[in-house]
mmCIF file as Biopython writes it, N, C-alpha, C and O atoms, coordinates in Angstrom:
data_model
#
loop_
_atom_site.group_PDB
_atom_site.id
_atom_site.type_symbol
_atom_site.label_atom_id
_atom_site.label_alt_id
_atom_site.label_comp_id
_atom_site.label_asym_id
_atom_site.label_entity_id
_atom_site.label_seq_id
_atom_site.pdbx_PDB_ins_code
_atom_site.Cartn_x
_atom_site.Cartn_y
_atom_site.Cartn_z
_atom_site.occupancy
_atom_site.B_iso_or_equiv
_atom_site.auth_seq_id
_atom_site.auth_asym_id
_atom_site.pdbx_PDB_model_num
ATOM 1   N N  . UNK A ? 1  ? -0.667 -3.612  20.113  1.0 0.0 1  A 1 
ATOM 2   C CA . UNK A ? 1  ? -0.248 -2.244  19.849  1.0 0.0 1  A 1 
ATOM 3   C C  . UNK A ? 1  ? 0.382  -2.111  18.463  1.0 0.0 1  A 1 
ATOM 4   O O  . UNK A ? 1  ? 0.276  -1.111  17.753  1.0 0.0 1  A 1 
ATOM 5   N N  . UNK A ? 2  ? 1.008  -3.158  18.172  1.0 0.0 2  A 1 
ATOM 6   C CA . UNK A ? 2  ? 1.675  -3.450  17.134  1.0 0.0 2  A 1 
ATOM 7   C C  . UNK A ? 2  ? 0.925  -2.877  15.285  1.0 0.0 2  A 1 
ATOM 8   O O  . UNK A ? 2  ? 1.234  -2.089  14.391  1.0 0.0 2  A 1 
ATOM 9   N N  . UNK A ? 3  ? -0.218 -3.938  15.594  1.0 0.0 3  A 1 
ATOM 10  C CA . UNK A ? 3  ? -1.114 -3.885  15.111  1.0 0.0 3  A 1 
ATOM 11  C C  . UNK A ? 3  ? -2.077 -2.478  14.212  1.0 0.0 3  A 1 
ATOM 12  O O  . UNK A ? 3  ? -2.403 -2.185  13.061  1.0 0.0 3  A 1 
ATOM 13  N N  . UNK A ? 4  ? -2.263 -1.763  16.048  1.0 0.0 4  A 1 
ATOM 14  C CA . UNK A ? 4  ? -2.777 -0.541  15.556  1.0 0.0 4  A 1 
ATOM 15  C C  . UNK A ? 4  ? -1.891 0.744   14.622  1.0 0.0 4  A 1 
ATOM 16  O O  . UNK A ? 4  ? -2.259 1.330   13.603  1.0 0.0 4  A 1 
ATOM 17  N N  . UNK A ? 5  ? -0.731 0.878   15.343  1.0 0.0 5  A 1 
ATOM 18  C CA . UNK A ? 5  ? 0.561  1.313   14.482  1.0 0.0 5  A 1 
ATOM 19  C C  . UNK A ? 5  ? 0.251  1.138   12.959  1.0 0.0 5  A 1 
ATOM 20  O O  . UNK A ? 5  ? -0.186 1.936   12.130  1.0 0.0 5  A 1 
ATOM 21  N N  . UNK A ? 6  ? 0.645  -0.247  12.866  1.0 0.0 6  A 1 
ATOM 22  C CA . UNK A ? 6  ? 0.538  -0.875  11.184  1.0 0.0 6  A 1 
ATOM 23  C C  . UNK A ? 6  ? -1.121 -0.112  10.145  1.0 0.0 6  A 1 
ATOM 24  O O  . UNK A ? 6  ? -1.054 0.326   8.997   1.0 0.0 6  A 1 
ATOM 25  N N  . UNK A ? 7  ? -2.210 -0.165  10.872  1.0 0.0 7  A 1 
ATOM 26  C CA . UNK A ? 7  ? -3.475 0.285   10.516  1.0 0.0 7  A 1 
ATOM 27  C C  . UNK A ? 7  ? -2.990 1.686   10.198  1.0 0.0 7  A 1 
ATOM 28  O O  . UNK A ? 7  ? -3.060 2.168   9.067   1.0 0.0 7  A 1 
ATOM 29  N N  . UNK A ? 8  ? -2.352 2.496   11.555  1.0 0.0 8  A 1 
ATOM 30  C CA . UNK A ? 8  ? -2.354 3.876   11.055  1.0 0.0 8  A 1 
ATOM 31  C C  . UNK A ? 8  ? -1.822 3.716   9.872   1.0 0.0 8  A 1 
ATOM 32  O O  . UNK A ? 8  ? -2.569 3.697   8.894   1.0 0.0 8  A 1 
ATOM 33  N N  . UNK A ? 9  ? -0.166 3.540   9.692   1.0 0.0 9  A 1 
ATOM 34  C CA . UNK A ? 9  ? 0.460  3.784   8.500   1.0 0.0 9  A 1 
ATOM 35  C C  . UNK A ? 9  ? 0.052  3.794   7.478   1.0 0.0 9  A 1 
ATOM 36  O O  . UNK A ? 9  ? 0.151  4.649   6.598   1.0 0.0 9  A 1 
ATOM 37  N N  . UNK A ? 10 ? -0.779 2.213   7.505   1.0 0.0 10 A 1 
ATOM 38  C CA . UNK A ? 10 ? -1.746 1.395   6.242   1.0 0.0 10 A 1 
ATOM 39  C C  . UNK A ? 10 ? -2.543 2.524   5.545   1.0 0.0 10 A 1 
ATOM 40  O O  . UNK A ? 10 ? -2.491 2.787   4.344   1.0 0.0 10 A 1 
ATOM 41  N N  . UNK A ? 11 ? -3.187 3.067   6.358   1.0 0.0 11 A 1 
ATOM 42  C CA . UNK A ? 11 ? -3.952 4.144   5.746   1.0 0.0 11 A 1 
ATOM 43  C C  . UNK A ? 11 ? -3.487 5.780   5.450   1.0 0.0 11 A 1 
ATOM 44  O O  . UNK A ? 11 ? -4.043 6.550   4.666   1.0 0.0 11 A 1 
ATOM 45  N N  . UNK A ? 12 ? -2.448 6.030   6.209   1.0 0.0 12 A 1 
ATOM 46  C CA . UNK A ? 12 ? -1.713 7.401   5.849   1.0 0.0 12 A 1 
ATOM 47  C C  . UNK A ? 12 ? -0.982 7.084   4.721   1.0 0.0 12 A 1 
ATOM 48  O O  . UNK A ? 12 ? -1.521 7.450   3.676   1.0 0.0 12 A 1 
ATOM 49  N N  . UNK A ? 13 ? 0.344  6.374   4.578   1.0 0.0 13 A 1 
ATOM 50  C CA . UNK A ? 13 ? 1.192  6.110   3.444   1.0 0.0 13 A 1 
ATOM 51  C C  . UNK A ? 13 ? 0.817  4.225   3.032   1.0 0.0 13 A 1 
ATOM 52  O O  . UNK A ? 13 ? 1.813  3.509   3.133   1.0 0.0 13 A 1 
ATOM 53  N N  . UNK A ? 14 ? -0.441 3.537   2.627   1.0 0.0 14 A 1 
ATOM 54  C CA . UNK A ? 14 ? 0.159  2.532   1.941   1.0 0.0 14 A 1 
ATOM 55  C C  . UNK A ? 14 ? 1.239  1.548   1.840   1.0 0.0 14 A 1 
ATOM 56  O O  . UNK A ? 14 ? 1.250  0.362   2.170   1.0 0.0 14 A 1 
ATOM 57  N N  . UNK A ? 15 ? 2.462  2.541   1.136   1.0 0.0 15 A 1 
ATOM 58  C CA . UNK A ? 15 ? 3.486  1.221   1.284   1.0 0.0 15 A 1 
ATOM 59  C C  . UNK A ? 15 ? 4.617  1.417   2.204   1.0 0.0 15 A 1 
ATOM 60  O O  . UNK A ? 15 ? 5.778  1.061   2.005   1.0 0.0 15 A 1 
ATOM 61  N N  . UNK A ? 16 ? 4.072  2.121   3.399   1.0 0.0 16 A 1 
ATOM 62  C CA . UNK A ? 16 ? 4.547  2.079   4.520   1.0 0.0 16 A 1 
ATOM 63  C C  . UNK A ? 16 ? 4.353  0.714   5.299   1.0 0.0 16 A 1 
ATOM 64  O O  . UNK A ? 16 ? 5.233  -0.071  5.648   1.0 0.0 16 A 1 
ATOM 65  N N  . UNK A ? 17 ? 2.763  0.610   5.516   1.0 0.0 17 A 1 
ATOM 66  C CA . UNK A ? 17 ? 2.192  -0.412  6.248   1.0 0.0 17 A 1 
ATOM 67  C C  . UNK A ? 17 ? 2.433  -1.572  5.367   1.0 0.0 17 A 1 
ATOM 68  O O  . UNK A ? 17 ? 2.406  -2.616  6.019   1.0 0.0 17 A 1 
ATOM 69  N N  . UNK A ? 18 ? 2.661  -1.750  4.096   1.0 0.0 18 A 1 
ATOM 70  C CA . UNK A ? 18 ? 3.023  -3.015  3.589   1.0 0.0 18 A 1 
ATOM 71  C C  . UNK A ? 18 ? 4.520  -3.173  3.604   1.0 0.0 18 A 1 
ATOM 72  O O  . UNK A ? 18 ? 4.770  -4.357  3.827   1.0 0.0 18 A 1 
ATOM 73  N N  . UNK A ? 19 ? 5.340  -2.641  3.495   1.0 0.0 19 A 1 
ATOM 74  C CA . UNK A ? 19 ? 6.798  -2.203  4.405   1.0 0.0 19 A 1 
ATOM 75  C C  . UNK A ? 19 ? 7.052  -3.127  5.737   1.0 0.0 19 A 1 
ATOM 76  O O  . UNK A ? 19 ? 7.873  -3.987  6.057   1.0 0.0 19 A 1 
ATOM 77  N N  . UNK A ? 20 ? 6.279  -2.698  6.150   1.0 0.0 20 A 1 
ATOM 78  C CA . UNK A ? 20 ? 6.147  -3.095  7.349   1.0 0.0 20 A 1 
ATOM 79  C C  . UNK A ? 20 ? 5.790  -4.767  7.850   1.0 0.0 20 A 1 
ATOM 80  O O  . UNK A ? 20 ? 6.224  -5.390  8.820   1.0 0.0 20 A 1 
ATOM 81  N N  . UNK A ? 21 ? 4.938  -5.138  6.896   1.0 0.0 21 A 1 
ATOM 82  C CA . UNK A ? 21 ? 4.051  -6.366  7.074   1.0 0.0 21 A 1 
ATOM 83  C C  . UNK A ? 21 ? 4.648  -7.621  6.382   1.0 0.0 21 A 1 
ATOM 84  O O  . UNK A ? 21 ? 4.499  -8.828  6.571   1.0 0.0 21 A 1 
ATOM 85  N N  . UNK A ? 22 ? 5.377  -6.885  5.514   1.0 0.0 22 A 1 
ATOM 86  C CA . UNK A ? 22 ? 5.926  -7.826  4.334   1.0 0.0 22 A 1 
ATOM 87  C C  . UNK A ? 22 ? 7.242  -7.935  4.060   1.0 0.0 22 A 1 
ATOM 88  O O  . UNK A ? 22 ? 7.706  -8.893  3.441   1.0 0.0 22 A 1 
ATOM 89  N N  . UNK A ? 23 ? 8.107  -6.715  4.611   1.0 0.0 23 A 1 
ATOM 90  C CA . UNK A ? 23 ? 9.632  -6.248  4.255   1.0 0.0 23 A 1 
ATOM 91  C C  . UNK A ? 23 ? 9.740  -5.929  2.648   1.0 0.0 23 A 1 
ATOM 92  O O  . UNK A ? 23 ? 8.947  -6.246  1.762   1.0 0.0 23 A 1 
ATOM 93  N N  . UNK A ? 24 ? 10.628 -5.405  2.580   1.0 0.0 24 A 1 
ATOM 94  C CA . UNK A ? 24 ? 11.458 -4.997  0.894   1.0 0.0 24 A 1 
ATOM 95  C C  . UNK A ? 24 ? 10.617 -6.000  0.164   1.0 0.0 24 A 1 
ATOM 96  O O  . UNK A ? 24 ? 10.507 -6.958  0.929   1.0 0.0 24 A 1 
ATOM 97  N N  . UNK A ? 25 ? 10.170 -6.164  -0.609  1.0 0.0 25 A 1 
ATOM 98  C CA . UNK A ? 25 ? 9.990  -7.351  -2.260  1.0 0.0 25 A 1 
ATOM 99  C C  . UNK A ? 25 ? 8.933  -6.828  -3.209  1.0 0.0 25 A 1 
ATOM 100 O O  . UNK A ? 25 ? 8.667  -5.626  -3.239  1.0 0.0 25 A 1 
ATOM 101 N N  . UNK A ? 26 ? 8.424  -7.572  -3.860  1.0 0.0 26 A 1 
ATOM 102 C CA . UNK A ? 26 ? 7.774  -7.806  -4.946  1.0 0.0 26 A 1 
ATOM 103 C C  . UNK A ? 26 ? 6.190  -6.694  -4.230  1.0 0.0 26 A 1 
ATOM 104 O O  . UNK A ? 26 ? 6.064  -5.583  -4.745  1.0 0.0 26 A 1 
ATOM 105 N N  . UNK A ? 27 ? 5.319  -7.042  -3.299  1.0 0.0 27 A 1 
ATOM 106 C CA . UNK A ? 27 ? 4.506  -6.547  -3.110  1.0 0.0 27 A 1 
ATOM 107 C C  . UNK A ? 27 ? 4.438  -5.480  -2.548  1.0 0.0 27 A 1 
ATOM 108 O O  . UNK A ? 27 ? 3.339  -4.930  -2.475  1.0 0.0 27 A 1 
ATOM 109 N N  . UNK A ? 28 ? 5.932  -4.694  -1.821  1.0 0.0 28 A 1 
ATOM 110 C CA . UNK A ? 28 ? 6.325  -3.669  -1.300  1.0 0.0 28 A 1 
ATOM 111 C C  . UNK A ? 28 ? 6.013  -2.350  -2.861  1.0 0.0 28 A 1 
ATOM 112 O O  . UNK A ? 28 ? 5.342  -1.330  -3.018  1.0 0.0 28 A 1 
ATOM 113 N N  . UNK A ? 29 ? 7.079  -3.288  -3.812  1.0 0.0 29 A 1 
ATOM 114 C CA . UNK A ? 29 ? 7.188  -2.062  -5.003  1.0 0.0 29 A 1 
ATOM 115 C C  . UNK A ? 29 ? 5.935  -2.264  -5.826  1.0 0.0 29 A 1 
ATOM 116 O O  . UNK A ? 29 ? 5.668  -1.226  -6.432  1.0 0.0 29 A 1 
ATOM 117 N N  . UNK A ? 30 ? 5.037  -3.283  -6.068  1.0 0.0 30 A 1 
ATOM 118 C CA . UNK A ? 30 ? 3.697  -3.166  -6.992  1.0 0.0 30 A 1 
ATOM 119 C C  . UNK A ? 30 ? 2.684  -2.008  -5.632  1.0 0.0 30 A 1 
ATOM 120 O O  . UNK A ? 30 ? 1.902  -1.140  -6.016  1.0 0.0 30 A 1 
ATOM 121 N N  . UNK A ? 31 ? 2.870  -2.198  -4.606  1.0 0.0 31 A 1 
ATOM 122 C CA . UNK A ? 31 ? 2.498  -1.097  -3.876  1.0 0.0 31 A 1 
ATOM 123 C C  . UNK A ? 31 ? 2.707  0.618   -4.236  1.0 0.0 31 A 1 
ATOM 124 O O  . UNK A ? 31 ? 2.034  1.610   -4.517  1.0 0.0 31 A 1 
ATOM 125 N N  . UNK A ? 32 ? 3.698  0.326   -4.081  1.0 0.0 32 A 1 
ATOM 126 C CA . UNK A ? 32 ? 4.378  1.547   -4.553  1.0 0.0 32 A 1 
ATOM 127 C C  . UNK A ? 32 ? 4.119  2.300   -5.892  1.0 0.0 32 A 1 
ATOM 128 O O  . UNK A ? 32 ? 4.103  3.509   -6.120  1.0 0.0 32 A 1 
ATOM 129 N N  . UNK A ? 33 ? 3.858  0.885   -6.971  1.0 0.0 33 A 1 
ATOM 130 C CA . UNK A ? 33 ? 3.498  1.426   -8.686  1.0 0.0 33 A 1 
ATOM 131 C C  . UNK A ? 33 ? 2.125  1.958   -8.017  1.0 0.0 33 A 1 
ATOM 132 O O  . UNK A ? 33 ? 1.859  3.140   -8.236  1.0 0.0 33 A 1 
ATOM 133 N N  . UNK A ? 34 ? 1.325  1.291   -7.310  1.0 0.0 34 A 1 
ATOM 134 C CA . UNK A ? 34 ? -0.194 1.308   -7.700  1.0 0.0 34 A 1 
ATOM 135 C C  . UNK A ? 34 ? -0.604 2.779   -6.910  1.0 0.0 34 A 1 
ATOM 136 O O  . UNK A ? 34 ? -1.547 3.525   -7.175  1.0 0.0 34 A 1 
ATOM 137 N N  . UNK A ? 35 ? 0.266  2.902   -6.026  1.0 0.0 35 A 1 
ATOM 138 C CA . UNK A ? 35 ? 0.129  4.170   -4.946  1.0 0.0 35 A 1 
ATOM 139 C C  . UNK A ? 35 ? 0.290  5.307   -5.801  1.0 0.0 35 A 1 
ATOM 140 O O  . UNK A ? 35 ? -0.676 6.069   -5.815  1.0 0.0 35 A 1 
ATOM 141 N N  . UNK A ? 36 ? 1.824  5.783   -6.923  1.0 0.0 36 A 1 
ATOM 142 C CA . UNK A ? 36 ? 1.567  6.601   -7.919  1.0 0.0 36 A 1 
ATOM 143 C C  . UNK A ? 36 ? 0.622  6.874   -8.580  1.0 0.0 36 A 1 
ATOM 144 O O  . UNK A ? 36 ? 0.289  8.029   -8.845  1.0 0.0 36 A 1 
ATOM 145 N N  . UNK A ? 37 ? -0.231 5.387   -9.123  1.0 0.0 37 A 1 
ATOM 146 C CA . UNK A ? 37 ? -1.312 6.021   -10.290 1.0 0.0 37 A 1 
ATOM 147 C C  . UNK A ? 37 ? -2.488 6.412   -9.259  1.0 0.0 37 A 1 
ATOM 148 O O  . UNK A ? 37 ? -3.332 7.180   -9.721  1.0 0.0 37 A 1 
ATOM 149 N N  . UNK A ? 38 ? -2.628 6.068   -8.174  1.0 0.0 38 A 1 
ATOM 150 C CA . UNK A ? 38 ? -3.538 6.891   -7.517  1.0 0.0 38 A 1 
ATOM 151 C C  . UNK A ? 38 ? -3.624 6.022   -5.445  1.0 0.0 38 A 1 
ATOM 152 O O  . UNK A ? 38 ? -3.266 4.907   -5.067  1.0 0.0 38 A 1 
ATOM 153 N N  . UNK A ? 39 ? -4.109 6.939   -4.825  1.0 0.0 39 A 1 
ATOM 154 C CA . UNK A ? 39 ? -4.252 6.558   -3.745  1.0 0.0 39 A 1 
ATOM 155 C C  . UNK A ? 39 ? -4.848 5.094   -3.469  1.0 0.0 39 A 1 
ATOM 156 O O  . UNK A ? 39 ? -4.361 4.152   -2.844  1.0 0.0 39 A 1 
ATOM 157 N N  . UNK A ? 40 ? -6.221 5.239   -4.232  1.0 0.0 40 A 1 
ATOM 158 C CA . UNK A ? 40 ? -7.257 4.498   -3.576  1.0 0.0 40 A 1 
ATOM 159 C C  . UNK A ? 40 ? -6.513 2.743   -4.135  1.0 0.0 40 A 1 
ATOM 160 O O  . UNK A ? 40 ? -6.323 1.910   -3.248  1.0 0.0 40 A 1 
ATOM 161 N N  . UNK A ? 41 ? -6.222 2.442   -5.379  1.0 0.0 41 A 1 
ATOM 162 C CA . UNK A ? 41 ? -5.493 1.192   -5.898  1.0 0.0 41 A 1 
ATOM 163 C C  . UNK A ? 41 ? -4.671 1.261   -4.585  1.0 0.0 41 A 1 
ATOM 164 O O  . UNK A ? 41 ? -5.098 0.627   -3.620  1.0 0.0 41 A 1 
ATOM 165 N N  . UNK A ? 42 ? -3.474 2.010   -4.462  1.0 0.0 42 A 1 
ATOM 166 C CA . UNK A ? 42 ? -2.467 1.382   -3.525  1.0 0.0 42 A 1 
ATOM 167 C C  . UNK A ? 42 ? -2.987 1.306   -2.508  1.0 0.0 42 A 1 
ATOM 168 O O  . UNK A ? 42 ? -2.417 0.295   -2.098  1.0 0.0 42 A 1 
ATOM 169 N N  . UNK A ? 43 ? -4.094 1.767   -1.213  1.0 0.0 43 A 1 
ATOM 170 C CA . UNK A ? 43 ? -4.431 1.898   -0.162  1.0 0.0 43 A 1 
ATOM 171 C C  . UNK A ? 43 ? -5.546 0.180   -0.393  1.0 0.0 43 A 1 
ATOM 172 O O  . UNK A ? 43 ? -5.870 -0.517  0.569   1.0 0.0 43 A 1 
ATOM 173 N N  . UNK A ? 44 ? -5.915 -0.128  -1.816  1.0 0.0 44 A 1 
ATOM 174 C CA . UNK A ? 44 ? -6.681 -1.464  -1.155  1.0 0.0 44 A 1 
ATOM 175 C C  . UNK A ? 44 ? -5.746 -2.485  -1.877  1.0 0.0 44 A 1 
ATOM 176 O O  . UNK A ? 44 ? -6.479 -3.464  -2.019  1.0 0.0 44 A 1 
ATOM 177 N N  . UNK A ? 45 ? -5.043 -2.663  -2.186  1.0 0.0 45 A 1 
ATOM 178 C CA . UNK A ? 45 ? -3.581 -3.158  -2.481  1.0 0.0 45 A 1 
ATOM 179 C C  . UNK A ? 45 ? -2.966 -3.484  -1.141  1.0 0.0 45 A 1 
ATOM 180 O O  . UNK A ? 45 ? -2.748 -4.655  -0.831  1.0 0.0 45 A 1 
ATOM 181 N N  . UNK A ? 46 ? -2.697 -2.534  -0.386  1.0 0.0 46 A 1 
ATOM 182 C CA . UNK A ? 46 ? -2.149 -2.571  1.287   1.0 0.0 46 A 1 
ATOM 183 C C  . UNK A ? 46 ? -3.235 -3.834  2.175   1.0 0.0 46 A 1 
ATOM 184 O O  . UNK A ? 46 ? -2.912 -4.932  2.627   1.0 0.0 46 A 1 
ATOM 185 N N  . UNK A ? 47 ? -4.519 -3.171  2.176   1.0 0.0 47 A 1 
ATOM 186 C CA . UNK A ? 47 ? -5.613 -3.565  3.079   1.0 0.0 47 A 1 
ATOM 187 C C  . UNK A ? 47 ? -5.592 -4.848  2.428   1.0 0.0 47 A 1 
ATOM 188 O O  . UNK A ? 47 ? -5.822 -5.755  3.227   1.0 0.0 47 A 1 
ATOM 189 N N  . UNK A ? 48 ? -5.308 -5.394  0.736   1.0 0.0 48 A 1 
ATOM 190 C CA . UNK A ? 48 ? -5.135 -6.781  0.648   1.0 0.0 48 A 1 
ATOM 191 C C  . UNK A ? 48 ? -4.319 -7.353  1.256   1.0 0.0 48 A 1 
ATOM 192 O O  . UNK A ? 48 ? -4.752 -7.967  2.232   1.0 0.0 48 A 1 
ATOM 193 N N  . UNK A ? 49 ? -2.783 -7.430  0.985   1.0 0.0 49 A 1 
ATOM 194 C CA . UNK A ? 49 ? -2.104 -7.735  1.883   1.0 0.0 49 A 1 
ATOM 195 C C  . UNK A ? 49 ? -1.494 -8.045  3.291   1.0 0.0 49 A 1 
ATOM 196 O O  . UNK A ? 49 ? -0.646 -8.838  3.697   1.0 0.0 49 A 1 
ATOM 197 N N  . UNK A ? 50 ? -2.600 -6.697  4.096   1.0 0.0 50 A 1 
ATOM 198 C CA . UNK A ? 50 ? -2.328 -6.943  4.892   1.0 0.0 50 A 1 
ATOM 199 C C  . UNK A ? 50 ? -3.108 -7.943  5.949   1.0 0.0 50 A 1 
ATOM 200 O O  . UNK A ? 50 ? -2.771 -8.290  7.081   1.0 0.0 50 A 1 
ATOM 201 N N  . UNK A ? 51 ? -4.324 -8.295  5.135   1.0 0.0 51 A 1 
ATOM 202 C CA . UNK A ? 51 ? -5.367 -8.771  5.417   1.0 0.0 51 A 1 
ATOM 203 C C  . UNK A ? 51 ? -5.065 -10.418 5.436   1.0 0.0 51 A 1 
ATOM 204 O O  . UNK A ? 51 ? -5.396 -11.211 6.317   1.0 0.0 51 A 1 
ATOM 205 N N  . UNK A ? 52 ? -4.408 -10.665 4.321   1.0 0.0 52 A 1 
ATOM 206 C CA . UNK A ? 52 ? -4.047 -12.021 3.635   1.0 0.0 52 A 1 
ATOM 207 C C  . UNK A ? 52 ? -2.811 -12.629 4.505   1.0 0.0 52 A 1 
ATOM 208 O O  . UNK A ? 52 ? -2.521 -13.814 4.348   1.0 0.0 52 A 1 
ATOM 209 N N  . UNK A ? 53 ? -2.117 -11.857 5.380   1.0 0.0 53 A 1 
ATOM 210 C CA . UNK A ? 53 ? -1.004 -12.494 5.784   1.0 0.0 53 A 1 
ATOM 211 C C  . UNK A ? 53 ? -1.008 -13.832 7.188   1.0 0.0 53 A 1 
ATOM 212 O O  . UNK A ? 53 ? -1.723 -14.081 8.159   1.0 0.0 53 A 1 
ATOM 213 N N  . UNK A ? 54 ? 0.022  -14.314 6.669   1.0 0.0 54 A 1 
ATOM 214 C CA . UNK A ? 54 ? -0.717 -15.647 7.802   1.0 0.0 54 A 1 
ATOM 215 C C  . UNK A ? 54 ? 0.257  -15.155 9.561   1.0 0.0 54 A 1 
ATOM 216 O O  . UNK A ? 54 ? 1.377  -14.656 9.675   1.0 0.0 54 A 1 
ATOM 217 N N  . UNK A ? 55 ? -0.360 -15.403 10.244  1.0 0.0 55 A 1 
ATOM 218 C CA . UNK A ? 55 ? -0.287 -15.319 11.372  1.0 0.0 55 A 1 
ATOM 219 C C  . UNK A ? 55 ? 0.427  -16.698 11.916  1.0 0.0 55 A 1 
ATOM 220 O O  . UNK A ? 55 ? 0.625  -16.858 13.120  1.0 0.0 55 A 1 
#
């Protein structure tokens, strides 16, 4: 359930779902830069991250 949650966010706000996946740091706020200059950078910025994380 967890999971699906994180997807929504991921795709409504970006550095919500990396917020989420990652806590406060470094890839939270380059999220955040890349989300200003436009959606689509920060939204596959997110889907990297969130993709990459180890289980």
């Amino acid at each position: 359930m967890g999971d699906i949650i994180r997807i929504i966010l991921l795709v409504v706000i970006p550095p919500i779902g990396v917020l989420f996946t990652v806590g406060f740091g470094l890839q939270f706020i380059l999220n955040v830069l890349l989300t200003l200059f436009g959606y689509i950078p920060g939204l596959i910025h997110a889907i990297w991250v969130v993709t990459r994380r180890n289980y």
